[in-house]
LUMVEXDO-715441 format. One record per residue: x, y, z of N, C-alpha, C, O in turn; residue in three letters. Coordinates in steps of 0.2 Angstrom, whole numbers, padded with zeros to 4 digits, always signed. Atoms other than C-alpha are relative to their C-alpha. Example, Ala and Ser with C-alpha at 12.3 -4.5 7.8 and 13.67 -1.06 7.14 Angstrom:
LUMVEXDO-715441
+0004-0006+0000+0062-0022+0039+0004+0006+0000+0009+0005+0003ALA-0004-0006-0001+0068-0005+0036-0004+0005+0003-0001+0011+0004SER
***
This chain:
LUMVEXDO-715441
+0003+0002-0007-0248-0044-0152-0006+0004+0001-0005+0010+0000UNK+0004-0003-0002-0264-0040-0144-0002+0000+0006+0001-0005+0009UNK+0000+0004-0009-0270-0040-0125-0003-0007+0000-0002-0011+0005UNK+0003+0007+0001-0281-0056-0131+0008-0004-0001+0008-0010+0000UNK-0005+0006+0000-0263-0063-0133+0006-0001+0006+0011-0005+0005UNK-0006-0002-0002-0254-0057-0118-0001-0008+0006+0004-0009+0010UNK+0001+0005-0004-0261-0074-0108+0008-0004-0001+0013-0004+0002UNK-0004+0002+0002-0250-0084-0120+0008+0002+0001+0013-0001+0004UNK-0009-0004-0001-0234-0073-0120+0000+0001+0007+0006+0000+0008UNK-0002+0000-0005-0234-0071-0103+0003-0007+0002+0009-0008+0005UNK-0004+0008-0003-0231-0092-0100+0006+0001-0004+0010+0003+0000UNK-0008+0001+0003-0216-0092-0113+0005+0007+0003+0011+0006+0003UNK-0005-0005-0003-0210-0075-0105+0002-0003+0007+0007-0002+0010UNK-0002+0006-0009-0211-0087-0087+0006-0003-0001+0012-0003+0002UNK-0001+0006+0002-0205-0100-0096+0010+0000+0001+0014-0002+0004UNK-0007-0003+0004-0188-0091-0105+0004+0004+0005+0010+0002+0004UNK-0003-0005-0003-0182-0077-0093-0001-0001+0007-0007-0002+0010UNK-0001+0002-0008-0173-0079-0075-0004+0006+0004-0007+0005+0009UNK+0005-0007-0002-0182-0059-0073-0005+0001-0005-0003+0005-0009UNK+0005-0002+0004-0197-0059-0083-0004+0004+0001-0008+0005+0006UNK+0006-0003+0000-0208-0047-0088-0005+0000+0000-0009-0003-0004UNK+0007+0001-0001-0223-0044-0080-0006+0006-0005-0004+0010-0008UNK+0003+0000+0003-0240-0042-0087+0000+0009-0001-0001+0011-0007UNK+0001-0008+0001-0240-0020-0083+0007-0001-0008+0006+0000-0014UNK-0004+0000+0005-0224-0022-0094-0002+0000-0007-0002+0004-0011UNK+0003+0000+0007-0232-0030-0109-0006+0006-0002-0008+0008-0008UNK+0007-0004+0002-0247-0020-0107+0003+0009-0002+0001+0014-0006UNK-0001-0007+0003-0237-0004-0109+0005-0001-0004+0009+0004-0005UNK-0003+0001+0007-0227-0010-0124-0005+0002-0006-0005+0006-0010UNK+0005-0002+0004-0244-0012-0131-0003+0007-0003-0005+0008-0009UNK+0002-0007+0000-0249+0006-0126+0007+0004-0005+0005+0008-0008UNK-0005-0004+0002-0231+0013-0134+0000-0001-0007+0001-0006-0010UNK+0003+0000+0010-0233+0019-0154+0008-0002-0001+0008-0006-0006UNK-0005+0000+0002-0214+0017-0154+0001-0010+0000+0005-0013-0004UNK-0001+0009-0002-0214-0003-0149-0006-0004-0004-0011-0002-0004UNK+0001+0006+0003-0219-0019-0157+0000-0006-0001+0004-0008-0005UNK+0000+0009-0003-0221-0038-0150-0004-0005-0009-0009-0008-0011UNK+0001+0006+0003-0221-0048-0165+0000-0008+0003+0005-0011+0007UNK+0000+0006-0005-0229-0066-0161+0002-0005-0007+0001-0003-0012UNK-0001+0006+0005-0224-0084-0172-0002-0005+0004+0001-0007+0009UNK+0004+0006-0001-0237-0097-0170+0002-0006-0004+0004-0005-0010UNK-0001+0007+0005-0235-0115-0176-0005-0004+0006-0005-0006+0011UNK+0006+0000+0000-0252-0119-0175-0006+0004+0007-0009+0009+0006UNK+0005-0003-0008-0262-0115-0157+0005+0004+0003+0004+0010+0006UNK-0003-0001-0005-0246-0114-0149+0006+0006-0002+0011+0006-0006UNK-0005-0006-0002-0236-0098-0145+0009-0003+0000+0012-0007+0005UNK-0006+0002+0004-0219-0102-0153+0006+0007+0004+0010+0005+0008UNK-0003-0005-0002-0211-0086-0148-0002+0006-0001-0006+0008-0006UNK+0001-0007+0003-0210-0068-0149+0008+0004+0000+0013+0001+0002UNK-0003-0003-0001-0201-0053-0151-0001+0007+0000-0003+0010-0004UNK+0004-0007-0002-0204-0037-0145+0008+0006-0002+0014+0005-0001UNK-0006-0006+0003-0193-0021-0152-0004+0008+0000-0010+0008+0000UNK+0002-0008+0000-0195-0001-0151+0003+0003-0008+0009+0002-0010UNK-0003-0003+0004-0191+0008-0167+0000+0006+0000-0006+0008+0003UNK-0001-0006-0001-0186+0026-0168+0006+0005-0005+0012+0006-0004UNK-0003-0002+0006-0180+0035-0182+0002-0007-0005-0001-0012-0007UNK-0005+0006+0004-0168+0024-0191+0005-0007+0005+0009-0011+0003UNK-0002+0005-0007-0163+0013-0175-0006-0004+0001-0012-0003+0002UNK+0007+0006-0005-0173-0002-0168+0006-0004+0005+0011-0005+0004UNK+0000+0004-0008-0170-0010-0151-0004-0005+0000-0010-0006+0000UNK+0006+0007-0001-0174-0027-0149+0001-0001+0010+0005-0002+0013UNK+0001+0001-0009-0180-0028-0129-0002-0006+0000-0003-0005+0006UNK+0002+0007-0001-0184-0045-0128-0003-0006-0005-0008-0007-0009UNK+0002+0007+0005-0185-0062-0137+0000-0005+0003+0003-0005+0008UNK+0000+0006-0004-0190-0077-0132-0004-0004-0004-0009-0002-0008UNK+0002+0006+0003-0195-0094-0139-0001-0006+0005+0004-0008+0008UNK+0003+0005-0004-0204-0108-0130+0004-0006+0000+0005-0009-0005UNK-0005+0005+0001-0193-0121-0124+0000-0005-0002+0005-0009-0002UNK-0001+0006+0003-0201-0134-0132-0002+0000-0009-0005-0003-0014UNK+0000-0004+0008-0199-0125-0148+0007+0001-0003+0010+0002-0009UNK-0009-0003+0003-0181-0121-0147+0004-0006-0004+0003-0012-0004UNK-0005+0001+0006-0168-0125-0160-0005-0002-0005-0003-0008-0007UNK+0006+0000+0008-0183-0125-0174+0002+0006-0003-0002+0005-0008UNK+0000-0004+0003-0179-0110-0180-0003+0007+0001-0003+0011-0003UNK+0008-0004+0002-0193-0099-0173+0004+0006+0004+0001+0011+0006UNK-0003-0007-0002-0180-0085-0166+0005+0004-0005+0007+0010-0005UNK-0002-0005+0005-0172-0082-0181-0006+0002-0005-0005+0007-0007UNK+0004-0003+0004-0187-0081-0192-0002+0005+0004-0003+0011+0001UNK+0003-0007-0002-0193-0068-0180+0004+0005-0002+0002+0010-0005UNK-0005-0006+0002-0178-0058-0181+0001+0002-0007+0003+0007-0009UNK+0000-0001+0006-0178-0061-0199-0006+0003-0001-0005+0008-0004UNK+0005-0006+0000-0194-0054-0200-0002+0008+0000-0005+0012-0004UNK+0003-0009-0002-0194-0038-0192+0009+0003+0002+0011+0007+0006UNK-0005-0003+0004-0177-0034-0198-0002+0000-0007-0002+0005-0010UNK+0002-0002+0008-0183-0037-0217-0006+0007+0001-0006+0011-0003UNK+0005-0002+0001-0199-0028-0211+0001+0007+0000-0003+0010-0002UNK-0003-0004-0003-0188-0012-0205+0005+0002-0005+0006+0008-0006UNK-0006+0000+0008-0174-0013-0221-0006+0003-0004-0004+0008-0006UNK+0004-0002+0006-0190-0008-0232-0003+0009+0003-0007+0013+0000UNK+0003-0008-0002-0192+0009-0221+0005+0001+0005+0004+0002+0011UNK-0007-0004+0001-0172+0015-0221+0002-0001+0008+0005+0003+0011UNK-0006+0003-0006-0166+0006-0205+0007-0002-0001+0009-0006-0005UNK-0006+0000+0003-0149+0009-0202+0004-0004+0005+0010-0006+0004UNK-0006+0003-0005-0144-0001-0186-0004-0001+0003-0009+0002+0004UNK+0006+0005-0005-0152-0014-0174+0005+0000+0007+0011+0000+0006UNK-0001-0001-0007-0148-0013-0153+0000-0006+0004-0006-0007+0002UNK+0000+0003-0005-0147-0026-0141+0003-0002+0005+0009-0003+0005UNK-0003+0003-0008-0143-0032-0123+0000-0008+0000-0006-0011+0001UNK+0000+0008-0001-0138-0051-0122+0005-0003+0007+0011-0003+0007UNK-0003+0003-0005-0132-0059-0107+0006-0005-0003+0006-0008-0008UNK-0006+0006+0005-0115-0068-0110+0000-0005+0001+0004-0007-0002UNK+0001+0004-0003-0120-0082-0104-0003-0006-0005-0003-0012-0005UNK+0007+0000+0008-0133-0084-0118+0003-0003-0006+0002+0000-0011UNK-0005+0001+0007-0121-0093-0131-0006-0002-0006-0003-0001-0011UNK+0002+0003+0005-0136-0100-0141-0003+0008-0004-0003+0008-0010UNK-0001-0008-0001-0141-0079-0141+0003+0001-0007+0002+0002-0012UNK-0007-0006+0003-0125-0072-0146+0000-0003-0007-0002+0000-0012UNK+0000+0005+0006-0124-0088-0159-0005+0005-0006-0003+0009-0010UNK+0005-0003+0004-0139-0080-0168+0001+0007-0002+0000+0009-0008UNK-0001-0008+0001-0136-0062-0167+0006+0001-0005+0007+0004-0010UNK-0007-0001+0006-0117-0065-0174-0004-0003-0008-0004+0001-0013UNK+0001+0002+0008-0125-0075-0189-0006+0003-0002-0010+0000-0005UNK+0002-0007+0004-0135-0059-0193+0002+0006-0001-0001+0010-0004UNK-0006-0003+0002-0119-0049-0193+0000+0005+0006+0005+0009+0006UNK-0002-0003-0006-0121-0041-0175+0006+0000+0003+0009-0005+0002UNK-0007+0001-0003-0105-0038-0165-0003+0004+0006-0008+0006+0007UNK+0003-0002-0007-0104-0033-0148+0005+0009+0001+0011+0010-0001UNK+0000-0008+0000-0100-0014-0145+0001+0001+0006+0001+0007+0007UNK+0000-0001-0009-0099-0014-0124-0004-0005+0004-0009-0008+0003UNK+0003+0005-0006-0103-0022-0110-0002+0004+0005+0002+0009+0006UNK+0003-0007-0005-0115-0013-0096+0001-0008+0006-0001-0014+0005UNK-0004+0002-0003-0106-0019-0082-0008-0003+0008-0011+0001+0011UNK+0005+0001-0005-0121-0029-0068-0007+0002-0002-0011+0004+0002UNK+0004-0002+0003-0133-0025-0080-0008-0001+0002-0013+0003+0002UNK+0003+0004-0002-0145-0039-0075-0001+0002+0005+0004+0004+0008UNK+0002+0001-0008-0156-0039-0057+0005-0007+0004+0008-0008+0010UNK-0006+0004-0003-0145-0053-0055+0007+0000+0001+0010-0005+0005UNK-0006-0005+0003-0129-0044-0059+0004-0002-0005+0010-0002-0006UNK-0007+0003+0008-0123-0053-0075+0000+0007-0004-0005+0011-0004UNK-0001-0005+0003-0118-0041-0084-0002-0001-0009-0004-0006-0011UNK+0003+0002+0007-0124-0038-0102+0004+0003-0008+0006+0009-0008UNK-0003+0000+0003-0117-0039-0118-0004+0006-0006-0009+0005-0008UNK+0004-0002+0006-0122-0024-0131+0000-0001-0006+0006+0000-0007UNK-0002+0001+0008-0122-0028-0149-0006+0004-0005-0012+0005-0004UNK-0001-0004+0003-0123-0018-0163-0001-0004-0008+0004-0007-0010UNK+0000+0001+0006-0130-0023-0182+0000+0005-0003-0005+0008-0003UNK+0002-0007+0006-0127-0008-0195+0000-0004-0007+0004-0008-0010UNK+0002+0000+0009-0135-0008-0212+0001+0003-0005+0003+0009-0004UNK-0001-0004+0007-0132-0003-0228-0008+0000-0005-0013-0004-0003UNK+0005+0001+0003-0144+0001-0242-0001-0007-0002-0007-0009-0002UNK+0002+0005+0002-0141-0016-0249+0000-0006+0005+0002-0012+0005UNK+0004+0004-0004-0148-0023-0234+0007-0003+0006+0012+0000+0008UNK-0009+0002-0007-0134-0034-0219+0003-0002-0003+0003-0005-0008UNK-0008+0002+0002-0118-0036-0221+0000-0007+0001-0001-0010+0006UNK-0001+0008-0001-0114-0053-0227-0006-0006+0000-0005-0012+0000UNK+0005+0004-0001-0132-0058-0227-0003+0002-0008-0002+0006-0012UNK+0004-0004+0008-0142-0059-0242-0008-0004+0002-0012-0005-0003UNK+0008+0003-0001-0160-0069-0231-0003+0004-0001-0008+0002-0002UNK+0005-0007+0000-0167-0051-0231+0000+0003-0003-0001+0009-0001UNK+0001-0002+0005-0166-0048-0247-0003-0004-0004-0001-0009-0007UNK+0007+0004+0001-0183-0053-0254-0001+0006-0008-0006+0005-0011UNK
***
């Protein structure tokens, strides 16, 4: 992602999330070496992203999101398939996230990448749903049980 693209992600970040991130937010993801907004176009139109921090052999995925007239095409797991393969190739040992329980179609996705959930941060949400953490650990030969990210 670039700030030329932040017009776009901003509508799908409206669009997707009951608290969405505003524009200062994206703008200092941009600014931070640690963080990375990958975007998935199908054709003009802003399909979705996925924004993650990486830090040693850890990544954190901070937010995903897929345009609601895009969902169930696939464009939330090619992302995560992406920037987990692109992360497997430079000694990532475990991926992080927060998911609303709420979120079955979420969770759905995370488990069929071998995530499990590891704790729950209790009001987690502005709204106070609580959020689910889940936890992918890697091996050298790539996720447990998967073999889409080995290319």
């Amino acid at each position: 992602m670039t700030e030329a693209d932040l017009e776009q992600v901003l509508v799908v970040e409206q669009l997707c999330h009951r608290a969405p991130w505003s524009e200062a937010m994206f703008l200092n993801e941009l600014a931070n070496p640690l963080s990375r907004i990958d975007l998935l176009w199908r054709g003009r139109d802003l399909a979705g992203f996925l924004c993650a921090w990486r830090v040693c052999e850890e990544l954190t995925i901070l937010n995903v999101a897929t345009a609601p007239k895009m969902r169930r095409s696939g464009v939330a797991h090619a992302l995560l398939e992406q920037v987990l393969h692109r992360n497997l190739q430079t000694g990532l040992e475990s991926a992080l996230l927060e998911v609303r329980p709420s979120n079955a179609a979420a969770i759905a996705l995370y488990r069929s990448f071998g995530f499990s959930e590891i704790d729950r941060r209790l009001r987690y949400y502005s709204d106070g749903e609580d959020a689910l953490v889940m936890q992918l650990l890697l091996t050298e030969h790539g996720m447990p049980g998967k073999n889409c990210l080995k290319h």
